[in-house]
C-alpha positions, 0 to 999 in steps of 0.5 A: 525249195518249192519254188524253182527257175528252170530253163525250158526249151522253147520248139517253135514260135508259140503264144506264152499262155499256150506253152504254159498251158501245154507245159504244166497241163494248166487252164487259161486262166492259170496260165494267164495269172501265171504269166501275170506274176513274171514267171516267164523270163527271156534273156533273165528279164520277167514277161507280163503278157500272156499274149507275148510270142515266145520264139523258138529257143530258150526260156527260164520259168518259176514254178512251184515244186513240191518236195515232200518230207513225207508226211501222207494224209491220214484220209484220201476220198476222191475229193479231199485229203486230210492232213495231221500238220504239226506245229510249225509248218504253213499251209501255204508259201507266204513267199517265193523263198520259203522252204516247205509248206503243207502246199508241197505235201498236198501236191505231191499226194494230191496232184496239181490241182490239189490245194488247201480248203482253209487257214490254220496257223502256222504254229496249231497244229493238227487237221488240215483239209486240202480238195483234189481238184477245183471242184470239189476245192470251190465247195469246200471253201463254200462250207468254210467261208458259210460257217456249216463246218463245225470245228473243235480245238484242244488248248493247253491253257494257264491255271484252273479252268473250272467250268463250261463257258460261253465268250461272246465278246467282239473282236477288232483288228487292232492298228498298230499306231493306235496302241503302240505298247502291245502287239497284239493283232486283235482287241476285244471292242465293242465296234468289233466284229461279233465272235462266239467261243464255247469252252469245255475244260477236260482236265486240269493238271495242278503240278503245272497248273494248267488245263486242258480246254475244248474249245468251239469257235461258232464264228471265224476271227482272226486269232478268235479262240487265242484272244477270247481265252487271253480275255478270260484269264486262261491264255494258251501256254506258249502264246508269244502274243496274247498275256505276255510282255511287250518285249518278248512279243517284239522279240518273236515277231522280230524272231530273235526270242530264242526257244529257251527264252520263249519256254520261261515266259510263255511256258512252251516253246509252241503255241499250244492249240491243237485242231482236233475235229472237223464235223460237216456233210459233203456231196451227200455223205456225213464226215466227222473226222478226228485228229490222231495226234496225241495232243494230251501228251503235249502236257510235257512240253510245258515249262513247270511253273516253278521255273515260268516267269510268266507276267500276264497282262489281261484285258 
């Protein structure tokens, strides 16, 4: 579990924020938000102020310790690493409780002040790009957030793709009290946020009828490539929100759809969109980086068609 209570020995009378600093090799500032989310705690009660004098005895602390499953990145520069995550697995802990995060690998093969640069959703998989210090980890996230990183993604997705195309349809975040028969998180309108997709369809496979799509997303929604290709009639095989009954929505996000179930009405048991390339200059070099994972073999996780109930609802 990456996050632990330990007990820590306090050897004389020291402010907080100076024993966080010199026990986990933090700056101020770390020590203080540290301190800030209750992650000191004398006689089992949490301490807010990083001024508090902590006395010479015994303290209990929480920290985030990483336990790797192994999984090494792929590159290592002396600035980032970048991972191949599978499907299934955070980039971050969303809670104290949770059991394992890509955070966990990144640390143990980065360091403490490694961290990730950017989001992927827990079901994509493929290229993850974590910094190894705040350095580089500040211009990273620079490059992200200004759009100067290209990024490609592969996608299985339902029926015939047949042609290069371009989706410039608005995306809205959709409030749950304002349509309470979908789950869906985003909507296309024309109040939303301009989006930008392009398409490329590589393959299409008729025995399971579906298709193989590159996809090259120009802006940076929520949920951008899944609701454009849901817009045009191609959802991603094995999306449990995008094109799929009300119910089985509710049932996954209520995480009581059970894998089999989510395998005849989505077609897979996992989303299957796929972060395949990362295209972008840094510190005076010119990176295009590719994912080893065979993602075109992901074709056998899908349900054949004569056995998918599929019951798609498009916009």
């Amino acid at each position: 579990m990456p996050f632990v209570k330990e007990k820590f020995s306090v050897p004389k009378t020291i402010k907080a924020f100076l024993y966080v600093m010199q026990t986990f090799g933090m700056t101020q500032g770390q020590a203080q938000r540290h301190i800030a989310k209750g992650r000191i705690l004398i006689n089992g009660e949490s301490i807010y102020d990083a001024s508090t004098t902590l006395e010479a005895g015994e303290i209990e602390m929480v920290y985030f310790k990483p336990l790797s499953r192994g999984l090494a990145p792929i590159l290592k520069t002396q600035d980032f690493m970048l991972f191949d995550k599978p499907s299934g697995i955070m980039v971050h802990p969303n809670r104290m409780l949770a059991p394992y995060s890509m955070l966990d690998e990144v640390r143990t093969y980065g360091g403490k002040d490694a961290n990730g640069t950017h989001r992927i959703d827990k079901e994509t998989s493929g290229l993850f790009l974590a910094s190894l210090n705040a350095k580089s980890e500040s211009g990273l996230k620079m490059l992200f957030q200004e759009r100067v990183i290209q990024k490609s993604y592969l996608a299985w997705v339902d029926g015939k793709f047949e042609s290069p195309l371009v989706v410039e349809e608005p995306i809205a975040t959709l409030p749950e009290h304002e349509n309470p028969n979908t789950k869906h998180k985003v909507h296309i309108a024309p109040h939303g946020k301009s989006a930008k997709t392009t398409f490329r369809p590589l393959e299409y496979n008729e025995a399971f009828d579906v298709s193989l799509v590159e996809c090259f997303p120009h802006t940076g929604r929520t949920h951008q490539i899944r609701i454009h290709l849901f817009h045009v009639k191609h959802p991603i095989i094995g999306d449990p929100i995008y094109g799929t009954q009300y119910a089985i929505s509710d049932s996954y996000l209520s995480e009581t759809l059970s894998l089999e179930d989510r395998a005849i009405h989505t077609g897979a048991k996992r989303l299957l969109l796929h972060a395949n390339s990362l295209k972008f200059s840094f510190k005076g070099c010119n990176y295009t980086l590719y994912s080893r994972m065979d993602f075109r073999s992901q074709i056998e996780a899908i349900t054949p068609k004569e056995k998918r109930h599929f019951n798609r609802l498009f916009s």
